[in-house]
Every structure is written in C-alpha cells, then in structure tokens.
DSSP file (Angstrom, degrees, kcal/mol; ACC not computed):
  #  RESIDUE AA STRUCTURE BP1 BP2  ACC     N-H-->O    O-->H-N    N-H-->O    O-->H-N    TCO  KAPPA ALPHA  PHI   PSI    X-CA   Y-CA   Z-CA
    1    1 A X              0   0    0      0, 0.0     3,-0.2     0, 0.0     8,-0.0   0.000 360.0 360.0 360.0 148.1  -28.4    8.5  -24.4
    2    2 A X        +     0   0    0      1,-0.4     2,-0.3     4,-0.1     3,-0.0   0.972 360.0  20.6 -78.2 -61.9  -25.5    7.1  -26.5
    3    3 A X    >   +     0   0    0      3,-0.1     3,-1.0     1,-0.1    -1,-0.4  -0.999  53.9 177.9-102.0  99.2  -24.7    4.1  -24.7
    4    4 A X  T 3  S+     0   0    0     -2,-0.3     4,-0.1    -3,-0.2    -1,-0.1   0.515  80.0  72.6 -91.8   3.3  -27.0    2.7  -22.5
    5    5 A X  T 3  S+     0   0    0      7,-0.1     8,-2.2     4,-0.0     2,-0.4   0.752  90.9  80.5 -61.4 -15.8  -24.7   -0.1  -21.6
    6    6 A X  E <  S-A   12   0A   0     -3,-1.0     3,-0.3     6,-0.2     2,-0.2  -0.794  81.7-128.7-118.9 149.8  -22.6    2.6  -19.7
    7    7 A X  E >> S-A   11   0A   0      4,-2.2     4,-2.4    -2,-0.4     3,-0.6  -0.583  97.6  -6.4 -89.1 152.6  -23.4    3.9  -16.3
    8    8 A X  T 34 S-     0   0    0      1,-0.3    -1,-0.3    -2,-0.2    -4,-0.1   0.607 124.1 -69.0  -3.1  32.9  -23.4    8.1  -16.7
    9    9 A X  T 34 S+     0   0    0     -3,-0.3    -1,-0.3     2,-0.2    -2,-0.2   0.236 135.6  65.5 116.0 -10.6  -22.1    7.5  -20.2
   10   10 A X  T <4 S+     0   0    0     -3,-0.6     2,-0.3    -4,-0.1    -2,-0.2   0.783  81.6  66.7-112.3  -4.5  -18.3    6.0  -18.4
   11   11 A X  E  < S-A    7   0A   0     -4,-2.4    -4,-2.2     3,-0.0     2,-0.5  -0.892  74.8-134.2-119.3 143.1  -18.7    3.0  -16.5
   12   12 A X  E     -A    6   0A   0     -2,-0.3    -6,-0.2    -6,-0.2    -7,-0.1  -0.568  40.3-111.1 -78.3 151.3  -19.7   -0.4  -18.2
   13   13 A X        -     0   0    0     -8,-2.2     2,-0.4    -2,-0.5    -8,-0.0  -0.365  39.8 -87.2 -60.5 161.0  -22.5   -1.9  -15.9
   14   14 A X        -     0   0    0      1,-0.1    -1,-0.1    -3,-0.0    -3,-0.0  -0.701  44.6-130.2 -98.0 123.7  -21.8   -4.9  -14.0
   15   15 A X        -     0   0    0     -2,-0.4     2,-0.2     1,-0.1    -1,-0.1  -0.161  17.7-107.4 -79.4 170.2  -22.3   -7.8  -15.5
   16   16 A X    >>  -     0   0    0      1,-0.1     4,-3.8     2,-0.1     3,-3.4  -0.449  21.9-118.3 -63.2 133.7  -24.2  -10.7  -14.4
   17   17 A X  H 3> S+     0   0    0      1,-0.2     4,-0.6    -2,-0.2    -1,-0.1   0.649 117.6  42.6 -74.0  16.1  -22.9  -14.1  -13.2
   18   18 A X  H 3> S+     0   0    0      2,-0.2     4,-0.6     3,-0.1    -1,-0.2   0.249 108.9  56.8 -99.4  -0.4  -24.4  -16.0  -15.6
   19   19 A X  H <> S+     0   0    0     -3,-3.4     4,-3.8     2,-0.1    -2,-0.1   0.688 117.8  40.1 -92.0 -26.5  -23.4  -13.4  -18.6
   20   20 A X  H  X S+     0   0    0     -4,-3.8     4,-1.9     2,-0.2     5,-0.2   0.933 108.0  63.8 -82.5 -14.1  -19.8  -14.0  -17.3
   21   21 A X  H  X S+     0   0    0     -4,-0.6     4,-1.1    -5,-0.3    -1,-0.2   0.704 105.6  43.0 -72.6 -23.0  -20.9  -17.4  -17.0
   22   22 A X  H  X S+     0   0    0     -4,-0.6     4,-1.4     3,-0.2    -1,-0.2   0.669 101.4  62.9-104.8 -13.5  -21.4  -17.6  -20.8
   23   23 A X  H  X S+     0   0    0     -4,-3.8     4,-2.9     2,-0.2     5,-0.3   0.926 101.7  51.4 -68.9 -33.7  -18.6  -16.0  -22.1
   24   24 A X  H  X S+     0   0    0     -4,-1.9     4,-3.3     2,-0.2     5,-0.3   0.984 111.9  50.3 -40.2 -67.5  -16.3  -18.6  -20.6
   25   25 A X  H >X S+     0   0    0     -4,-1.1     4,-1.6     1,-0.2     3,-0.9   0.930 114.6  40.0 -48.6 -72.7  -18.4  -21.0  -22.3
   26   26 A X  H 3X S+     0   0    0     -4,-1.4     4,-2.1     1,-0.3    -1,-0.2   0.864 117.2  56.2 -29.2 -53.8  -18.3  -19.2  -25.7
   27   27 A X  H 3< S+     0   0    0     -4,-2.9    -1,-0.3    -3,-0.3    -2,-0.2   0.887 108.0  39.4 -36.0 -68.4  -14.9  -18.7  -24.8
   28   28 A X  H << S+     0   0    0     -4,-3.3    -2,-0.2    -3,-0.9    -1,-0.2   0.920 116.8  55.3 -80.3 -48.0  -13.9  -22.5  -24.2
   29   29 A X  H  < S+     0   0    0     -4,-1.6     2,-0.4    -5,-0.3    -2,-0.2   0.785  84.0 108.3 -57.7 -26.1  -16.2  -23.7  -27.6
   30   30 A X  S  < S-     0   0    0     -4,-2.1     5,-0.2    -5,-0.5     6,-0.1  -0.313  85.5-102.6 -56.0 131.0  -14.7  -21.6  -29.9
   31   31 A X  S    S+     0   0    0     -2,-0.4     4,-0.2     4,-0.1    -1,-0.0   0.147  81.9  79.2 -56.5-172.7  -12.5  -22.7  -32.4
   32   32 A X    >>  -     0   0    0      2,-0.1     3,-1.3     3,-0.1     4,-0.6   0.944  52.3-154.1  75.3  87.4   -8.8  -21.9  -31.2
   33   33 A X  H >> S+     0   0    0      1,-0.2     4,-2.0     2,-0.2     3,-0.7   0.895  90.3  67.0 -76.0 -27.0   -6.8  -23.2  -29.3
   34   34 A X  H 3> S+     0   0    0      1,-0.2     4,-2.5     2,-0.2    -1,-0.2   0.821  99.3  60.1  -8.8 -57.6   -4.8  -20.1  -28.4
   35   35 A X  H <> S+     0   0    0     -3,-1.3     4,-2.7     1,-0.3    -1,-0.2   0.797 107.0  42.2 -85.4 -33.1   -7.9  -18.8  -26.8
   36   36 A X  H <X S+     0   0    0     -3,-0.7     4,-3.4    -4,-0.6     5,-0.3   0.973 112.7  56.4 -43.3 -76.5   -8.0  -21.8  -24.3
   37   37 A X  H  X S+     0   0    0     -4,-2.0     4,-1.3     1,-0.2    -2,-0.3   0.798 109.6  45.0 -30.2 -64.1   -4.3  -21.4  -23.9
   38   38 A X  H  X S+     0   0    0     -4,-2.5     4,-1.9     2,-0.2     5,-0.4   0.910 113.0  46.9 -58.3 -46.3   -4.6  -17.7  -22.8
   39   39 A X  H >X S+     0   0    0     -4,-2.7     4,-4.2     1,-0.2     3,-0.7   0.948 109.4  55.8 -42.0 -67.0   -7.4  -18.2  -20.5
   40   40 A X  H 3X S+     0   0    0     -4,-3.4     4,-3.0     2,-0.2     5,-0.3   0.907 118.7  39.9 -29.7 -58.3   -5.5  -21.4  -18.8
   41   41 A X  H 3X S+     0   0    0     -4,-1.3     4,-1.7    -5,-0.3    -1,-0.2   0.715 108.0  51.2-102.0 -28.1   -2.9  -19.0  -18.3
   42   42 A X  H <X S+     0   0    0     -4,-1.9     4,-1.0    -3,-0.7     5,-0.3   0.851 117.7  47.2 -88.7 -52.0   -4.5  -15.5  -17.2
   43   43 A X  H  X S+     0   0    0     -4,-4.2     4,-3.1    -5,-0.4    -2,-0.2   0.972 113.0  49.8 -40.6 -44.7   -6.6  -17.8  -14.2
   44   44 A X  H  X S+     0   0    0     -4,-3.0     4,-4.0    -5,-0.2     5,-0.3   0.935 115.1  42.0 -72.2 -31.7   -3.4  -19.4  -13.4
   45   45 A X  H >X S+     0   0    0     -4,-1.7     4,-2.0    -5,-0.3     3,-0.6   0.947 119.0  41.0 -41.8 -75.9   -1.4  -16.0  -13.1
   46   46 A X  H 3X S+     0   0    0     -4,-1.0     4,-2.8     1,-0.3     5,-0.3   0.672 109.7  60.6 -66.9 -40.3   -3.6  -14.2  -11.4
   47   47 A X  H >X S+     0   0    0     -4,-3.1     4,-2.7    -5,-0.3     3,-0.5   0.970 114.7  43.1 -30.9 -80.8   -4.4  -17.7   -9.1
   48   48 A X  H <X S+     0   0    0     -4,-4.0     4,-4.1    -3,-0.6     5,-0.3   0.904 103.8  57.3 -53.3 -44.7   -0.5  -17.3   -8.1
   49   49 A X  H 3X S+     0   0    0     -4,-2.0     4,-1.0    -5,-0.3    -1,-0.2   0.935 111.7  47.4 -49.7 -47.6   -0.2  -13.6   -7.5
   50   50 A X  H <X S+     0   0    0     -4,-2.8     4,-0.5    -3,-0.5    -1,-0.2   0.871 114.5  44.0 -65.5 -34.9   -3.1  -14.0   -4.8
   51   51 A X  H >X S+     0   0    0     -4,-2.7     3,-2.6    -5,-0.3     4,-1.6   0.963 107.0  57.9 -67.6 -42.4   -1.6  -16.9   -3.2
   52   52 A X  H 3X S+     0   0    0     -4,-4.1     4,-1.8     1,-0.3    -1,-0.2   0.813 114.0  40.4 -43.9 -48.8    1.8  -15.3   -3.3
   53   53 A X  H 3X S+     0   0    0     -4,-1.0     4,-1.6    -5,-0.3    -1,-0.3   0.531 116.3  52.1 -79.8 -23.3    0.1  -12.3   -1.2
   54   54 A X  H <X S+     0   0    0     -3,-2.6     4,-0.7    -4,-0.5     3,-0.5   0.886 114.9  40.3 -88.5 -86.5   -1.9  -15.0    1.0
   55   55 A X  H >X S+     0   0    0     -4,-1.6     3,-1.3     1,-0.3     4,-0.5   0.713 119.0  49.1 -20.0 -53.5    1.3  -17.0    1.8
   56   56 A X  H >< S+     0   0    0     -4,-1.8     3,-3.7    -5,-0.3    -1,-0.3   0.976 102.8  57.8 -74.0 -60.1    3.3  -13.7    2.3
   57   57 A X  H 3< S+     0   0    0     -4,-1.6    -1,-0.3    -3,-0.5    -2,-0.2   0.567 101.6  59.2 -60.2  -3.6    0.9  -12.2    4.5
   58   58 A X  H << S+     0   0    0     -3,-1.3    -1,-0.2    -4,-0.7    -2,-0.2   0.539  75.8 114.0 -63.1 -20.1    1.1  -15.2    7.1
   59   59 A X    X<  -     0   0    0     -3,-3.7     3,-0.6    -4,-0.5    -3,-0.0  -0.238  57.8-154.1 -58.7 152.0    4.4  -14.9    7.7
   60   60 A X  G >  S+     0   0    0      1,-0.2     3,-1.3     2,-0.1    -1,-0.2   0.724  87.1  67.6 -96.4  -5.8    5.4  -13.9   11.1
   61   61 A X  G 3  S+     0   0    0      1,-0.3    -1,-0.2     4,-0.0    -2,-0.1   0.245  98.6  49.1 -76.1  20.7    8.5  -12.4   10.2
   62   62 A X  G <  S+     0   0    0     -3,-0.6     2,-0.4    -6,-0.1    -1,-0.3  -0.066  91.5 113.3-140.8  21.4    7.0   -9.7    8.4
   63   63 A X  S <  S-     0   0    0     -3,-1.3    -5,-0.0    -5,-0.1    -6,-0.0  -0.940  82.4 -98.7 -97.1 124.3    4.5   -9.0   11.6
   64   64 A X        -     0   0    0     -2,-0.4     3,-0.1     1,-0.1    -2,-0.1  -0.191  44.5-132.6  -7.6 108.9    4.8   -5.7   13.7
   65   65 A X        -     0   0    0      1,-0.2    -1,-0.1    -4,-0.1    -4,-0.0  -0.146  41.8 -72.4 -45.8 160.7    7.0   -6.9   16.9
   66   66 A X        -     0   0    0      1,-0.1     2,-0.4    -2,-0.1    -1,-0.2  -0.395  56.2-135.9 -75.8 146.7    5.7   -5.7   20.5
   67   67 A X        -     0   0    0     -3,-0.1     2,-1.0     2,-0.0    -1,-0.1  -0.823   6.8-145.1-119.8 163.5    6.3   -2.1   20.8
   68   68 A X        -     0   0    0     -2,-0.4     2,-0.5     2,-0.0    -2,-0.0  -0.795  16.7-166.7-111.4 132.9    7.7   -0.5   24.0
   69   69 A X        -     0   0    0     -2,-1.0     2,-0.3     2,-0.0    -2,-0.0  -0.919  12.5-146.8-113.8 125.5    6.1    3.2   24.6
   70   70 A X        -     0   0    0     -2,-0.5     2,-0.6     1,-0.0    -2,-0.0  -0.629  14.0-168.5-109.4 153.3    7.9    5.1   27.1
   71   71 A X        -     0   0    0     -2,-0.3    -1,-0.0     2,-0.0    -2,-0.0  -0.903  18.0-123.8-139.8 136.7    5.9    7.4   29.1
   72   72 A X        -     0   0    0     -2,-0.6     2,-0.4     1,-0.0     0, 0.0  -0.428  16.1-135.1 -72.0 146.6    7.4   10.4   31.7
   73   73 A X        -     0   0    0      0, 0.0     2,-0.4     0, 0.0    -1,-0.0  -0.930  24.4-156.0 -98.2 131.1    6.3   10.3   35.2
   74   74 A X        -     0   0    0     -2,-0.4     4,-0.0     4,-0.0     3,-0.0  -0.999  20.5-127.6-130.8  85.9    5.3   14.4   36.1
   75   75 A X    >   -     0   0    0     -2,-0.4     3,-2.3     1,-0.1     0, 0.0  -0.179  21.4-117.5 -61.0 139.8    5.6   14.9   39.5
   76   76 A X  T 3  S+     0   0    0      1,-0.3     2,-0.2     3,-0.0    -1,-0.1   0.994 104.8  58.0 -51.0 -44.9    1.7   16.8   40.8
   77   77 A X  T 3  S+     0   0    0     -3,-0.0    -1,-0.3     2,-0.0    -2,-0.1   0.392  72.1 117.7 -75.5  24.8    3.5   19.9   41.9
   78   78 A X    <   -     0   0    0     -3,-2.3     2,-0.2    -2,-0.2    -4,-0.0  -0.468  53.9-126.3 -76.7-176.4    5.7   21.9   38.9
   79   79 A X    >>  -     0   0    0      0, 0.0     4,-2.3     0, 0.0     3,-2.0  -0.773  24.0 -86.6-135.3 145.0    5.0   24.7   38.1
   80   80 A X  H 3> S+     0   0    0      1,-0.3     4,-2.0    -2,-0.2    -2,-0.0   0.811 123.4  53.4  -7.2 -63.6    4.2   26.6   34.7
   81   81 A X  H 3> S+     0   0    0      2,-0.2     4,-1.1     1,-0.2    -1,-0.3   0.729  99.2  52.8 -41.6 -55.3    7.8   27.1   34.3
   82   82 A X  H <> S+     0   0    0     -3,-2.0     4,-2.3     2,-0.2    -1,-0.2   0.723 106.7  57.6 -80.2 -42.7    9.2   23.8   34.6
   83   83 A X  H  X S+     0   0    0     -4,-2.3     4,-2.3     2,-0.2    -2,-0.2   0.890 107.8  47.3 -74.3 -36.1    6.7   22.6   31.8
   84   84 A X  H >X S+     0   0    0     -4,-2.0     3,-4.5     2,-0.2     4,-0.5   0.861 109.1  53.6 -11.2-118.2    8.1   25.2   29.5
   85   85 A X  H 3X S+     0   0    0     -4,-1.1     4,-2.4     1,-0.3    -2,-0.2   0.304 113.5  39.8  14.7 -75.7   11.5   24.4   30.2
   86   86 A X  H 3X>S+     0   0    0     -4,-2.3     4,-3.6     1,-0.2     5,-0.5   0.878 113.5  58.4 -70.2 -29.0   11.2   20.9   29.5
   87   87 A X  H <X5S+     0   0    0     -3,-4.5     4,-1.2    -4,-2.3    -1,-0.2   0.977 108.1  52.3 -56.1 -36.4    8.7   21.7   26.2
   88   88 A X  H  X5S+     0   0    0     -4,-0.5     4,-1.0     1,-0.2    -1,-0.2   0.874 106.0  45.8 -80.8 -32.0   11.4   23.5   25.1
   89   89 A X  H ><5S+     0   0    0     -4,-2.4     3,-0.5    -5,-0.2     4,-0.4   0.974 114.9  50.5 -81.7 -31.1   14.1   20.8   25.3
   90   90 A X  H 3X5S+     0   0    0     -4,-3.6     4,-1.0     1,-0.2    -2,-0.2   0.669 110.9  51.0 -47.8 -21.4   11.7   18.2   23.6
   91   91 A X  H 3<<S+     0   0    0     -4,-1.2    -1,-0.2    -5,-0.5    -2,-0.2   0.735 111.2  42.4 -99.0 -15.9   11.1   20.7   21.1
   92   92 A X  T <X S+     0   0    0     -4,-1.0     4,-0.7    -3,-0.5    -1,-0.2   0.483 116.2  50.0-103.6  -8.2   14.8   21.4   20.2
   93   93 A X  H >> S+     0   0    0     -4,-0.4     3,-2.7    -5,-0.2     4,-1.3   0.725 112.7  52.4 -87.5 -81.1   15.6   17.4   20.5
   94   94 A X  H 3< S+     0   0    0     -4,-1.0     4,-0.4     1,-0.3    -2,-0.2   0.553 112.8  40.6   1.0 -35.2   12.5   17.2   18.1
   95   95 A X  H 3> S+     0   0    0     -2,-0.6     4,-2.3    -4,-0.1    -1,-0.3   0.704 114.3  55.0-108.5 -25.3   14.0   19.8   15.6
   96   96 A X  H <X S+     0   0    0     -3,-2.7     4,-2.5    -4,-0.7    -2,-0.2   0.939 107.4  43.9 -54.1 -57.4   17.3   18.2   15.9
   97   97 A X  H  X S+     0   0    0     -4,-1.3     4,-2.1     2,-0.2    -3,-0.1   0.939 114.9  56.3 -54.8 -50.3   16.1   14.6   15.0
   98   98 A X  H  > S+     0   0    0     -4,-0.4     4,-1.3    -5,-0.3    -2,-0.2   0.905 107.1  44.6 -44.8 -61.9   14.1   16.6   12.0
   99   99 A X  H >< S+     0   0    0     -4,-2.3     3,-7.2     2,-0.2     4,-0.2   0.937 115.0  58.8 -32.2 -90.6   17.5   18.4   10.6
  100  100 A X  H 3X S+     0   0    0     -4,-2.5     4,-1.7     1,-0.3    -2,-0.2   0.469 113.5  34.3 -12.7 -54.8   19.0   14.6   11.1
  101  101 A X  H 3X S+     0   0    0     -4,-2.1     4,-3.0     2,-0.2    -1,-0.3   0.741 108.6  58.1 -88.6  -8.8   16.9   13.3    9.1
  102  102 A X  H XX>S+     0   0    0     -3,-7.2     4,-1.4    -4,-1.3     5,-0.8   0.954 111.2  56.9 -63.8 -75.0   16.3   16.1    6.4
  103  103 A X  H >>5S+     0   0    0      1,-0.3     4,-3.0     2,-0.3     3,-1.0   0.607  99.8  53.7  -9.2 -79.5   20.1   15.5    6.0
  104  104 A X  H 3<5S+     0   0    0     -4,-1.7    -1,-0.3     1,-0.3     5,-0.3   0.848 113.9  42.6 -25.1 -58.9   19.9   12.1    5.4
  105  105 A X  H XX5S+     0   0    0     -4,-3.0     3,-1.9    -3,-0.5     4,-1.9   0.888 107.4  52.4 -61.8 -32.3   17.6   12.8    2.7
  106  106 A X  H <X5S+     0   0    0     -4,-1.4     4,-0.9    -3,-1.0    -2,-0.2   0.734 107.6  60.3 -89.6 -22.3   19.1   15.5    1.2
  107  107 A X  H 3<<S+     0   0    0     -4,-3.0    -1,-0.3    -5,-0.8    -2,-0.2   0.533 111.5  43.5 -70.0   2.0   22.5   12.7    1.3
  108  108 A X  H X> S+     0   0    0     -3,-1.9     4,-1.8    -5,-0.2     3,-1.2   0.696 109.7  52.3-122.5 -45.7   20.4   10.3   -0.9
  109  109 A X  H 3X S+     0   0    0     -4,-1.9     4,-0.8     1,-0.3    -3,-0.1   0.787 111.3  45.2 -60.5 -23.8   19.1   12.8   -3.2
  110  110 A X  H 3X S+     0   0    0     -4,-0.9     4,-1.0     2,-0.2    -1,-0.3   0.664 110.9  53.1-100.9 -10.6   22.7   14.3   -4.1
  111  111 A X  H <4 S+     0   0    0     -3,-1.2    -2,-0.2     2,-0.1    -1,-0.2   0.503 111.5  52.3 -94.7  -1.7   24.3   10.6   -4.6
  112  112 A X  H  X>S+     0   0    0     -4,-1.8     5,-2.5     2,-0.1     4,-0.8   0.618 110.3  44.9 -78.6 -24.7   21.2   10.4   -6.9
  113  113 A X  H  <5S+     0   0    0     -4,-0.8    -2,-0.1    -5,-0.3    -3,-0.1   0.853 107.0  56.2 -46.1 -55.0   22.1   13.6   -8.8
  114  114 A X  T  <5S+     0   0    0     -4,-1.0    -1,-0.1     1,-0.2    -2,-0.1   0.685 110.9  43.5 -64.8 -16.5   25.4   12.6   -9.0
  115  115 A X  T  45S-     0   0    0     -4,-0.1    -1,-0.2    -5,-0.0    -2,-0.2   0.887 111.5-124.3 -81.6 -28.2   24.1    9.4  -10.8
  116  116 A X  T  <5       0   0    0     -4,-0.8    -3,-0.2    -3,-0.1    -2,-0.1   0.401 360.0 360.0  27.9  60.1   21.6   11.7  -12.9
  117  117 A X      <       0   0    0     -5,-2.5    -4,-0.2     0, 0.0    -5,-0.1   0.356 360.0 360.0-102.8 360.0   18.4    9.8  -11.9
C-alpha cells in the first residue's frame, strides 16, 4: 500500500479529537502571528455563516403558509363514461397549464439570448 494514511488509497482517515486537538495547539505556539490571525478569522467566518442559517431558518416569514387542497365530490352512480369525459377535460386543462408554462420559459430563455448569456 502506498499510503496507509488513506482509506482505499483516496480518503484521509478521520482524525482523532485529540490529534485535532494538538494541531490547534501547535497552531497557536508557533511563531507567527499571521497564523493566529487566520485561524481567529476562519472560526469566526465559518461561526457567522452558521448563525446566519440558524437565525434565517427561524424566521416565520420564510415558513410554508397553510395550504388549501381542493378535493371533487363524485357522485356513487356515473358511469364509465362520465369519468372519461371529465379525465379528458383535466387532461387538456393539464396540457394547457403545461404549454403556459413551457412558454414562459421559452420567454426567459430568448430575452437571455438576446442578452447572449
């Protein structure tokens, strides 16, 4: 094996917390202050970016509103026929709404042509 640090020769193994617990320290004793400076600075990013994500996900203006699902009443007794029928006007409002929206896209995509993005 070439590397036995790496798990099927591509992943490094996971260190321990006390190996990560002594590179900080090495880290923070080493001459430099740079190194300090960077460290200080990659915790504090990364520190904000999660809170930013914590905070945001709390909002409740960004929470899914109640939704209303409307649902046909079917009377026992139609007939074969009748269910057709109606499959076939749901299915042509269905391909209608579909056009509608290919359209839309196909409007965003040609004022993005025209831009030449």
């Amino acid at each position: 094996m070439a590397n036995s640090r790496l798990i099927g020769g591509w992943f490094p193994r996971p260190a321990s917390p006390r190996a990560v617990w002594g590179d900080v320290c090495a880290l923070i004793s080493a001459k430099g202050r740079y190194k300090l400076v960077f460290l200080t600075m990659a915790i504090g990013i990364t520190s904000s970016i999660i809170t930013i994500f914590i905070l945001e996900g709390r909002d409740p203006a960004l929470l899914p509103g109640p939704q209303t699902i409307y649902v046909s009443d079917w009377k026992l007794t139609r007939t074969d026929a009748e269910i057709q029928a109606q499959q076939k006007i749901d299915m042509k409002a269905l391909k209608e709404a579909r056009e509608a929206r290919r359209l839309q896209f196909k409007k965003v995509d040609d004022d993005l042509k025209r831009l030449g993005i």
